[in-house]
mmCIF file as Biopython writes it, N, C-alpha, C and O atoms, coordinates in Angstrom:
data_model
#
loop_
_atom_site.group_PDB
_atom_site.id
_atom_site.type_symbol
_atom_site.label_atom_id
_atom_site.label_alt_id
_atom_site.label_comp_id
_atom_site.label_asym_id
_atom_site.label_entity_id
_atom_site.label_seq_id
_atom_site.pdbx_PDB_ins_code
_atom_site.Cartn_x
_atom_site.Cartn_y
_atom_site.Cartn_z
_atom_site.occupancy
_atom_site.B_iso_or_equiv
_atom_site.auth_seq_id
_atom_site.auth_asym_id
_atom_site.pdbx_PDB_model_num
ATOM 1   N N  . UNK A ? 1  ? 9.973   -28.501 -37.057 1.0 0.0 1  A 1 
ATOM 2   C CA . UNK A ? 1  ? 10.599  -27.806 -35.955 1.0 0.0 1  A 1 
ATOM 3   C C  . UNK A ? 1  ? 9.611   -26.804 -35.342 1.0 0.0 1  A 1 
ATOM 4   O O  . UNK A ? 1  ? 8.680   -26.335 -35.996 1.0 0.0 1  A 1 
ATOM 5   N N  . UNK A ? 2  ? 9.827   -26.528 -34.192 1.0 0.0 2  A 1 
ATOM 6   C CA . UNK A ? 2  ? 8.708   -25.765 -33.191 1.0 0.0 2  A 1 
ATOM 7   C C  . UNK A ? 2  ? 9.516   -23.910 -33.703 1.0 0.0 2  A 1 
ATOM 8   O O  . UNK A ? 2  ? 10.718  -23.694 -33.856 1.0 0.0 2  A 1 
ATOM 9   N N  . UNK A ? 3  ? 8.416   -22.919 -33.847 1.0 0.0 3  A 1 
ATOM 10  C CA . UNK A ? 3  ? 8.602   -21.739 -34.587 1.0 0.0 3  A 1 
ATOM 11  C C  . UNK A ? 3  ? 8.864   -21.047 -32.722 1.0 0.0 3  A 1 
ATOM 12  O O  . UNK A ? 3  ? 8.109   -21.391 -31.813 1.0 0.0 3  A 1 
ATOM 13  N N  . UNK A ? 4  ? 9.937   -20.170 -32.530 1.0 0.0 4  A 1 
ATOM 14  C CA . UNK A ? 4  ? 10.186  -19.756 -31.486 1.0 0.0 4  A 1 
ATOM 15  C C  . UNK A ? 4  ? 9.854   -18.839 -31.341 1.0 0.0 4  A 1 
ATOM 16  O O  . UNK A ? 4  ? 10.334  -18.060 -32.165 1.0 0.0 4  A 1 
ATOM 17  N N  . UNK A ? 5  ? 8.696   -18.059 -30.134 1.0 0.0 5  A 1 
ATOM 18  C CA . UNK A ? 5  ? 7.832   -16.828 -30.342 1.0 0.0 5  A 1 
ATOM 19  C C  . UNK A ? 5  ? 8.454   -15.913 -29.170 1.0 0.0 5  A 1 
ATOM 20  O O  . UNK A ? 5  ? 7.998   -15.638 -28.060 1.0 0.0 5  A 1 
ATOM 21  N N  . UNK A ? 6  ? 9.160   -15.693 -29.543 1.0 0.0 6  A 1 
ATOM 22  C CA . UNK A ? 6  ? 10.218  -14.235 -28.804 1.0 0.0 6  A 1 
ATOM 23  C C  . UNK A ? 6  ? 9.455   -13.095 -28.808 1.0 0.0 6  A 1 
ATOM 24  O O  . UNK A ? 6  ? 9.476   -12.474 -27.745 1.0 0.0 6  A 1 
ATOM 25  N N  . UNK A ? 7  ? 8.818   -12.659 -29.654 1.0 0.0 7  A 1 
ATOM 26  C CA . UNK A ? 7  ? 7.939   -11.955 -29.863 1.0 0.0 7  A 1 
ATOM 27  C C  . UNK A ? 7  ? 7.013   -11.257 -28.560 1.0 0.0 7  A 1 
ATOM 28  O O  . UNK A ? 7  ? 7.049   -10.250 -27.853 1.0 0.0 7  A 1 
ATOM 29  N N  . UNK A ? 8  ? 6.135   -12.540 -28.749 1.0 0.0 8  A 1 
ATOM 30  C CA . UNK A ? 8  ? 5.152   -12.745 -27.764 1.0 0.0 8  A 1 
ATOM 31  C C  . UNK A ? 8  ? 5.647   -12.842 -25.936 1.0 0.0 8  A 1 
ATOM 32  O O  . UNK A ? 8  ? 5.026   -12.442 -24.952 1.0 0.0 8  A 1 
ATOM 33  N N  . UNK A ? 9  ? 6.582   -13.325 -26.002 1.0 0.0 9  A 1 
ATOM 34  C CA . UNK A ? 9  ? 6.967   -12.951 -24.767 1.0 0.0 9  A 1 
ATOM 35  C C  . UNK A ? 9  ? 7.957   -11.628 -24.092 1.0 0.0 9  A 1 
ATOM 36  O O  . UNK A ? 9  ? 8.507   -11.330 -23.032 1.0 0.0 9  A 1 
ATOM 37  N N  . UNK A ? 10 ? 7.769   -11.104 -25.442 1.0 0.0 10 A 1 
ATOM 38  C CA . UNK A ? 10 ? 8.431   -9.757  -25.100 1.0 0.0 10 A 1 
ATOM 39  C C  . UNK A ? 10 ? 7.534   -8.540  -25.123 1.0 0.0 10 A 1 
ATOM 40  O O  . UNK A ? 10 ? 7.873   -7.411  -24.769 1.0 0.0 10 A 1 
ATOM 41  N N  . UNK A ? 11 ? 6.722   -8.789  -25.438 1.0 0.0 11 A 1 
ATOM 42  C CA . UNK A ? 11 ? 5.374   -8.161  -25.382 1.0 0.0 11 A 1 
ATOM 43  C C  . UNK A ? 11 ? 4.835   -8.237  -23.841 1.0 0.0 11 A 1 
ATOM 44  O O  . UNK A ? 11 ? 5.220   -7.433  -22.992 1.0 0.0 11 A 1 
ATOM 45  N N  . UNK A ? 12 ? 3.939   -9.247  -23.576 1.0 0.0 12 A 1 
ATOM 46  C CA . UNK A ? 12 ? 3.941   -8.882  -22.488 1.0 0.0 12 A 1 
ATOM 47  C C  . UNK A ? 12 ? 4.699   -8.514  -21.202 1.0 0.0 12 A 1 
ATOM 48  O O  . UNK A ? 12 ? 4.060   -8.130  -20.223 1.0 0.0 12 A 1 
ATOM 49  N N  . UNK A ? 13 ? 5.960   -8.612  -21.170 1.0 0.0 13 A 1 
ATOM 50  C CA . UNK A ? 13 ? 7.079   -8.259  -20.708 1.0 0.0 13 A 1 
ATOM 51  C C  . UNK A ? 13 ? 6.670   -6.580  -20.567 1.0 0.0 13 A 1 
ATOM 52  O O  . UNK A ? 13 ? 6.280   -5.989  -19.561 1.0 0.0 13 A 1 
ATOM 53  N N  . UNK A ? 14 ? 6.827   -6.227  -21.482 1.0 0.0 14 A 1 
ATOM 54  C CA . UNK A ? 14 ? 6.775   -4.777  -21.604 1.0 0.0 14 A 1 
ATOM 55  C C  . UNK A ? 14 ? 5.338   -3.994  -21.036 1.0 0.0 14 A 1 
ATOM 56  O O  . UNK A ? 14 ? 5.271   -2.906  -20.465 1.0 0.0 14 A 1 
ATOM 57  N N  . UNK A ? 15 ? 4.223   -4.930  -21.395 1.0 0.0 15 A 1 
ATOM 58  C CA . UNK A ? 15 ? 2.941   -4.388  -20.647 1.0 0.0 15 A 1 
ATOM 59  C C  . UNK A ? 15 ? 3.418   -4.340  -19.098 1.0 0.0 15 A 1 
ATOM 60  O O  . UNK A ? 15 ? 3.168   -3.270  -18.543 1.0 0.0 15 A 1 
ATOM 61  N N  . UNK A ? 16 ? 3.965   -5.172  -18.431 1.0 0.0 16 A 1 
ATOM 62  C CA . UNK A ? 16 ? 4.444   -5.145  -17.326 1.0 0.0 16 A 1 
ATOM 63  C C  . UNK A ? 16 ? 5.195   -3.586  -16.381 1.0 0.0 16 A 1 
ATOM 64  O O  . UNK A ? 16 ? 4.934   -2.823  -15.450 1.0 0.0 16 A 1 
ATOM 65  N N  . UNK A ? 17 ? 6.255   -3.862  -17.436 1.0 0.0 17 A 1 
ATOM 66  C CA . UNK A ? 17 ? 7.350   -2.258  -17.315 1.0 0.0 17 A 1 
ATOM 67  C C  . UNK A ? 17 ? 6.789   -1.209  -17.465 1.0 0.0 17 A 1 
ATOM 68  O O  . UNK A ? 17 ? 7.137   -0.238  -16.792 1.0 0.0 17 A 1 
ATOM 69  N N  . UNK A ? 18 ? 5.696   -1.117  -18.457 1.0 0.0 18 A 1 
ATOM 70  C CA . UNK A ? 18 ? 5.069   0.477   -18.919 1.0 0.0 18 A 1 
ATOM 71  C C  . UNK A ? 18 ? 4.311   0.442   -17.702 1.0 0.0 18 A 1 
ATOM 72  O O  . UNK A ? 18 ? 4.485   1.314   -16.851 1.0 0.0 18 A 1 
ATOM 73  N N  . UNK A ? 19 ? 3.082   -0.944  -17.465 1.0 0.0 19 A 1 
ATOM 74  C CA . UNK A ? 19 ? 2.637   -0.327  -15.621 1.0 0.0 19 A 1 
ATOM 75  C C  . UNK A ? 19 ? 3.475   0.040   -14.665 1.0 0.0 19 A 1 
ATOM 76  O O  . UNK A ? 19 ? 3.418   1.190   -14.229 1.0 0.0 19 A 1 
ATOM 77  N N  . UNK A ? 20 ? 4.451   -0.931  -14.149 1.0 0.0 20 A 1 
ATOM 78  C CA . UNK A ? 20 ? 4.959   -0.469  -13.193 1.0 0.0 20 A 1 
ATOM 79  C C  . UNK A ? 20 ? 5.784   1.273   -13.143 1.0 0.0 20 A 1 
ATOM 80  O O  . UNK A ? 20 ? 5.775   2.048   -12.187 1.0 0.0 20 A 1 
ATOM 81  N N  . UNK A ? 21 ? 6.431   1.480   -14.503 1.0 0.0 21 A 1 
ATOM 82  C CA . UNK A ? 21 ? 6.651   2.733   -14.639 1.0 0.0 21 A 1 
ATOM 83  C C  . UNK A ? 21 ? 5.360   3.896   -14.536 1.0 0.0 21 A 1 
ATOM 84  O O  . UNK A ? 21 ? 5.514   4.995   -14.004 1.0 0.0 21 A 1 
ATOM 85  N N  . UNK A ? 22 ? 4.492   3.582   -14.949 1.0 0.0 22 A 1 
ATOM 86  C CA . UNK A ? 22 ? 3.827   4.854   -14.639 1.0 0.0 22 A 1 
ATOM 87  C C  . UNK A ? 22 ? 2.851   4.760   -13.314 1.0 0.0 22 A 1 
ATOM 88  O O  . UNK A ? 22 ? 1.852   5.464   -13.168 1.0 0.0 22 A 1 
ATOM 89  N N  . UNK A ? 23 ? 3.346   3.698   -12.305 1.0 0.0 23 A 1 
ATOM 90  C CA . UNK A ? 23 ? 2.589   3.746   -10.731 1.0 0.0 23 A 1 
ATOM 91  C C  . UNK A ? 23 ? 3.645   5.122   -10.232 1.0 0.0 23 A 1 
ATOM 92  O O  . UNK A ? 23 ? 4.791   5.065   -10.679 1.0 0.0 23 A 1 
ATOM 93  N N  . UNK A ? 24 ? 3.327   6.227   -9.413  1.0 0.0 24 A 1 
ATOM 94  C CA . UNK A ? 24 ? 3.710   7.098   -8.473  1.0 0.0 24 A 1 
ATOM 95  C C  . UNK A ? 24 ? 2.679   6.809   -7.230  1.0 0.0 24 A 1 
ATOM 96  O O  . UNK A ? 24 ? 1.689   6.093   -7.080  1.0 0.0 24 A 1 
ATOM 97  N N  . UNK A ? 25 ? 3.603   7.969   -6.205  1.0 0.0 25 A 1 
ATOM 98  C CA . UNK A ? 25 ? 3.127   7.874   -5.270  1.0 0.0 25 A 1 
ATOM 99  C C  . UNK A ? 25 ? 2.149   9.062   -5.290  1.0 0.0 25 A 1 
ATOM 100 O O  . UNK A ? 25 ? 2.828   10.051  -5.566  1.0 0.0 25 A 1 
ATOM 101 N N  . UNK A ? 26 ? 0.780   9.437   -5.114  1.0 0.0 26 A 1 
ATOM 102 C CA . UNK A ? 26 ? 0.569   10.905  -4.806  1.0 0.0 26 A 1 
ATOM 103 C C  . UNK A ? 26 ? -0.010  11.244  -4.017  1.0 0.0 26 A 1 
ATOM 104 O O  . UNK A ? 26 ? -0.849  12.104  -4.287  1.0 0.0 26 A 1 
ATOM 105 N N  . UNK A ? 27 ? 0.106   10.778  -2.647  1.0 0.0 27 A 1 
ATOM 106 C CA . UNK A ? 27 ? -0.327  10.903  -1.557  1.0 0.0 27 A 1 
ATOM 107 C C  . UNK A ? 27 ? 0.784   11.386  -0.460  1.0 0.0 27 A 1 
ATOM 108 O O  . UNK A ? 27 ? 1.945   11.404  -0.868  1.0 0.0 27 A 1 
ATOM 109 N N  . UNK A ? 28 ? 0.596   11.694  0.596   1.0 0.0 28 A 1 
ATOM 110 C CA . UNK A ? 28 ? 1.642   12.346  1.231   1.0 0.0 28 A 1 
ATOM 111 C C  . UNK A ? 28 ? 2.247   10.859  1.832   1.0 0.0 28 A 1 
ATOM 112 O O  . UNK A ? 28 ? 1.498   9.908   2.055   1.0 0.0 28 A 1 
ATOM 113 N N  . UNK A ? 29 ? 3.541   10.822  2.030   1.0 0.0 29 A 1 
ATOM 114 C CA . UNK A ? 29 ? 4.264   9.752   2.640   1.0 0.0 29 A 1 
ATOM 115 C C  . UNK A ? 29 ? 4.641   9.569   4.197   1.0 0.0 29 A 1 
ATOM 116 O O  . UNK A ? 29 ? 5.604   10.007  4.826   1.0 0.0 29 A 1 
ATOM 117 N N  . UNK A ? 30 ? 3.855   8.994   4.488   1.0 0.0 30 A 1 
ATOM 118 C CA . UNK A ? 30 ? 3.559   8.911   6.295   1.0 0.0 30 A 1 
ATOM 119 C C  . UNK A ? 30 ? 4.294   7.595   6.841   1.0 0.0 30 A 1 
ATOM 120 O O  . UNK A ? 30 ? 3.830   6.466   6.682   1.0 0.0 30 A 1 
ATOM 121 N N  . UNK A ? 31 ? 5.548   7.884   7.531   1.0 0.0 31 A 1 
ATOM 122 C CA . UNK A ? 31 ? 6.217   6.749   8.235   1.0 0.0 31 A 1 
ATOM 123 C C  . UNK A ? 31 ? 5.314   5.769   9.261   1.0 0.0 31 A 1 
ATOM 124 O O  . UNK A ? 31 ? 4.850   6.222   10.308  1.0 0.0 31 A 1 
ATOM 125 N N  . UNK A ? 32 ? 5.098   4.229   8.798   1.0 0.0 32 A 1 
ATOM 126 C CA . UNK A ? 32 ? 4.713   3.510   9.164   1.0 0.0 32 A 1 
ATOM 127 C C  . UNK A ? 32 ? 4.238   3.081   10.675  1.0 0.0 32 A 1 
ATOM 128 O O  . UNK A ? 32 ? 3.186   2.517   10.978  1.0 0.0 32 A 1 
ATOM 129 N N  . UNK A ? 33 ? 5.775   3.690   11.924  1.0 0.0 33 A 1 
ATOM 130 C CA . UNK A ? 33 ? 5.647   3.662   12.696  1.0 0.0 33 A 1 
ATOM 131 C C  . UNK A ? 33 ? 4.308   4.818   13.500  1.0 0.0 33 A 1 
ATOM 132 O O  . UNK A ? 33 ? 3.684   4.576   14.533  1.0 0.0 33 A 1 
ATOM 133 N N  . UNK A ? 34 ? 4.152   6.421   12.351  1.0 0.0 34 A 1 
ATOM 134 C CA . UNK A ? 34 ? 3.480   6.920   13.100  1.0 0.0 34 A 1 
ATOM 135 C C  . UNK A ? 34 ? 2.026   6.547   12.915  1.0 0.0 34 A 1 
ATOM 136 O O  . UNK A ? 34 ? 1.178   7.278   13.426  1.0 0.0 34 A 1 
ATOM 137 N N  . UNK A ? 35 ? 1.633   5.394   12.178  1.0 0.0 35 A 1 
ATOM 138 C CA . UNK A ? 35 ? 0.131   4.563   12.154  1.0 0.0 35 A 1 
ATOM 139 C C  . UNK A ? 35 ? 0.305   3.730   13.220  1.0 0.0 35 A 1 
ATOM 140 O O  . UNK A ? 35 ? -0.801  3.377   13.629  1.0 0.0 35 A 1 
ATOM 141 N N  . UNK A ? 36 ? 1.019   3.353   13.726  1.0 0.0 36 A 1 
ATOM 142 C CA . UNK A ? 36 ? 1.444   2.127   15.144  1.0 0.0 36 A 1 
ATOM 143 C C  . UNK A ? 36 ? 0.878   3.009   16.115  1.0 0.0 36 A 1 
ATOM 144 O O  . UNK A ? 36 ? -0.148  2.608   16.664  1.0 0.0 36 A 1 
ATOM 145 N N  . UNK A ? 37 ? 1.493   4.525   16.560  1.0 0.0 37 A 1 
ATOM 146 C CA . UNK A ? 37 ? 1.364   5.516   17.174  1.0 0.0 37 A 1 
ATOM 147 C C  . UNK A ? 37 ? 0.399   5.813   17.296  1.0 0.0 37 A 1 
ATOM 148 O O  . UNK A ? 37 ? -0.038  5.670   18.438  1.0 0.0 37 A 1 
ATOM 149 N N  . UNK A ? 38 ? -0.325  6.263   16.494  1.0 0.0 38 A 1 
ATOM 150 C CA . UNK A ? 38 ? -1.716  6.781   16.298  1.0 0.0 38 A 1 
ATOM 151 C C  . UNK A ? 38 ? -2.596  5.631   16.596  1.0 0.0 38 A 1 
ATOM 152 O O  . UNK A ? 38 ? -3.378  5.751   17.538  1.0 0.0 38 A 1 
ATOM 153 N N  . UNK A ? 39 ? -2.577  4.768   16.064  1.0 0.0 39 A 1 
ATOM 154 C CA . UNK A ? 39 ? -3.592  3.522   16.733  1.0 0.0 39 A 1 
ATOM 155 C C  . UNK A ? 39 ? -3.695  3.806   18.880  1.0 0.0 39 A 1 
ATOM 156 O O  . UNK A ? 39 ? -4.490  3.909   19.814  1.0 0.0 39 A 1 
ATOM 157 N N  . UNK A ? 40 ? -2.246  3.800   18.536  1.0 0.0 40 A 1 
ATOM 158 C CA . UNK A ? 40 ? -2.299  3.396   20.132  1.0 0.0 40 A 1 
ATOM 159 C C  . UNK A ? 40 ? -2.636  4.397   21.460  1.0 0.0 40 A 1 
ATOM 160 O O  . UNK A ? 40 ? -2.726  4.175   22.668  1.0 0.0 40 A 1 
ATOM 161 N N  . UNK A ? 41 ? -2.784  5.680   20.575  1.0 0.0 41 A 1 
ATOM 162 C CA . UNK A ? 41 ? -2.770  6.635   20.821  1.0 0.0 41 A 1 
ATOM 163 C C  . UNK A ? 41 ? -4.471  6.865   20.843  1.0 0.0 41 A 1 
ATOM 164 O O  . UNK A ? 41 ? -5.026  7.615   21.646  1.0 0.0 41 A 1 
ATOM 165 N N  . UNK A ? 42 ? -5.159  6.092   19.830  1.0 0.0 42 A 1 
ATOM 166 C CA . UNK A ? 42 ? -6.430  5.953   20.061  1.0 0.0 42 A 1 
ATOM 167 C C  . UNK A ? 42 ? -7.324  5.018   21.316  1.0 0.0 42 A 1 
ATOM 168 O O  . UNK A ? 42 ? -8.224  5.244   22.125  1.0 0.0 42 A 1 
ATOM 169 N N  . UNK A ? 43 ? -6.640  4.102   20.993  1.0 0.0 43 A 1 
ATOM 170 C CA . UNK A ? 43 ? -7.087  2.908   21.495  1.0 0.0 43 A 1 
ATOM 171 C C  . UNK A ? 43 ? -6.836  3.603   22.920  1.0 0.0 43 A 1 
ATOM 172 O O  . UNK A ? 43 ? -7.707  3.070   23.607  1.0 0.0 43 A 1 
ATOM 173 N N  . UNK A ? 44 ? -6.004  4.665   23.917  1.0 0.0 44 A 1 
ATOM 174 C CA . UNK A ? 44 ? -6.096  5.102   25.089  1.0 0.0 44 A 1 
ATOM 175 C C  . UNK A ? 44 ? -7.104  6.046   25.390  1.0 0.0 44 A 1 
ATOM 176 O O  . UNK A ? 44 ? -7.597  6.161   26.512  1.0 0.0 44 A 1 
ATOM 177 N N  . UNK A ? 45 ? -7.456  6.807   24.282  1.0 0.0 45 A 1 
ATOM 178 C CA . UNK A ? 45 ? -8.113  7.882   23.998  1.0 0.0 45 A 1 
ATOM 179 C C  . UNK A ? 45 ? -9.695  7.291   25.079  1.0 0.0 45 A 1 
ATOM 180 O O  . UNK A ? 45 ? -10.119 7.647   26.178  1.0 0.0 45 A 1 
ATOM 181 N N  . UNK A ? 46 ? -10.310 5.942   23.737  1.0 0.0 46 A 1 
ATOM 182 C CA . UNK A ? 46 ? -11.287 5.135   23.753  1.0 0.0 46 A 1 
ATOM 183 C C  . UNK A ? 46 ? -11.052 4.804   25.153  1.0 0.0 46 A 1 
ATOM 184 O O  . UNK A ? 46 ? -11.865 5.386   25.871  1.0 0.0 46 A 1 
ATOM 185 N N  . UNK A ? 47 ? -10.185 4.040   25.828  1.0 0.0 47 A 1 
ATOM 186 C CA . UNK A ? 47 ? -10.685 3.535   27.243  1.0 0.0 47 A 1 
ATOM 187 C C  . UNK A ? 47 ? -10.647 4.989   28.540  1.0 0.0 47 A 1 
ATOM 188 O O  . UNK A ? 47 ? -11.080 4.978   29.693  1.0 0.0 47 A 1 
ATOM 189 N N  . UNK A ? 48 ? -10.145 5.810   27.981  1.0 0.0 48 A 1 
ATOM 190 C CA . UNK A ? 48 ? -10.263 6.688   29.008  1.0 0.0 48 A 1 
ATOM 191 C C  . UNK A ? 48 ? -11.447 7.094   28.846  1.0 0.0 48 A 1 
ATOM 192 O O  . UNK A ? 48 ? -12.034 7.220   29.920  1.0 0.0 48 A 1 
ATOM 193 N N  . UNK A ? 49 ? -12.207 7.421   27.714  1.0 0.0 49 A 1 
ATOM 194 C CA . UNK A ? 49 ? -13.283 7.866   27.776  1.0 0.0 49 A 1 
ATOM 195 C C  . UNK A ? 49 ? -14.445 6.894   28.135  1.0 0.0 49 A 1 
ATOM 196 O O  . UNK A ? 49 ? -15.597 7.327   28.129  1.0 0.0 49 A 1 
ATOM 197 N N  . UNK A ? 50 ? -14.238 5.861   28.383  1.0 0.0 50 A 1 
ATOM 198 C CA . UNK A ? 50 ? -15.026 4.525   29.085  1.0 0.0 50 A 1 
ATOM 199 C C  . UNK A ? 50 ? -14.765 5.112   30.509  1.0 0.0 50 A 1 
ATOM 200 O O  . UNK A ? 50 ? -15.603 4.975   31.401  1.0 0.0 50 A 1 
ATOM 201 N N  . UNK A ? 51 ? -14.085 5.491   30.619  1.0 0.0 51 A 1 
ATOM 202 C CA . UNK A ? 51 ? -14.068 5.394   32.502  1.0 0.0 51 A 1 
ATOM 203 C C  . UNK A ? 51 ? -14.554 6.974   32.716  1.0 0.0 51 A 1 
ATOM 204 O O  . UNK A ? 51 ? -15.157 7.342   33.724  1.0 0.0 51 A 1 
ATOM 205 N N  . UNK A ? 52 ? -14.217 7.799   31.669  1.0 0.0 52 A 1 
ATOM 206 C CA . UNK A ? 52 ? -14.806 9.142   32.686  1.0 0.0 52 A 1 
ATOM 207 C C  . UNK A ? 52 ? -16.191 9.652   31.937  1.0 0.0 52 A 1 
ATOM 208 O O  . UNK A ? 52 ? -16.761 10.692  32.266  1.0 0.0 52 A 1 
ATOM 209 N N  . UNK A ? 53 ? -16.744 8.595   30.669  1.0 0.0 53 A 1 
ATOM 210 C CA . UNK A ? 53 ? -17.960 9.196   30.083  1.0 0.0 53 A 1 
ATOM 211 C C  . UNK A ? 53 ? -18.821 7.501   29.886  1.0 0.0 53 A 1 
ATOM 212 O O  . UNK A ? 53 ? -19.066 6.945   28.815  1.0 0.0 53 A 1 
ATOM 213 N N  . UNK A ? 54 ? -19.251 6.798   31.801  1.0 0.0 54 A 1 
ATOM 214 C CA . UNK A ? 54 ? -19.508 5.297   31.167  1.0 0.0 54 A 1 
ATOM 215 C C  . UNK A ? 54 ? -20.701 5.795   30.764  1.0 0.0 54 A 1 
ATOM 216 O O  . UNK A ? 54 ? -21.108 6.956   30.811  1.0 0.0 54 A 1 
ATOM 217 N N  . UNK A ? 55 ? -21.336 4.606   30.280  1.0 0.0 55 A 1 
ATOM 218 C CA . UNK A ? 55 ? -22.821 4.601   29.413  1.0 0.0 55 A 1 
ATOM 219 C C  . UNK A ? 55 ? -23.803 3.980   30.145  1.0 0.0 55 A 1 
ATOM 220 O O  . UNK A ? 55 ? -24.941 3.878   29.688  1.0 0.0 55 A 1 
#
């Protein structure tokens, strides 16, 4: 008969849980939309300064 290793798959199971438990966040939490914003907010920045500083 085949020996059933419960064991072993409960093991790594748990390497799993102990990472995901000790990921935090520790950076400040910045709503997604205001990186949309800010891009776009650049990207006007950049062509205005094409037209009033050309090269």
């Amino acid at each position: 008969m085949a020996k059933d290793n419960n064991n072993e798959n409960f093991q790594s199971g748990a390497g799993l849980i102990r990472y995901f438990n000790e990921e935090e966040i520790k950076g400040p939490a910045i709503d997604p939309k205001l990186i949309i914003y800010m891009g776009i907010a650049m990207a006007v920045i950049v062509e205005l300064a094409k037209v009033f500083w050309p090269i």
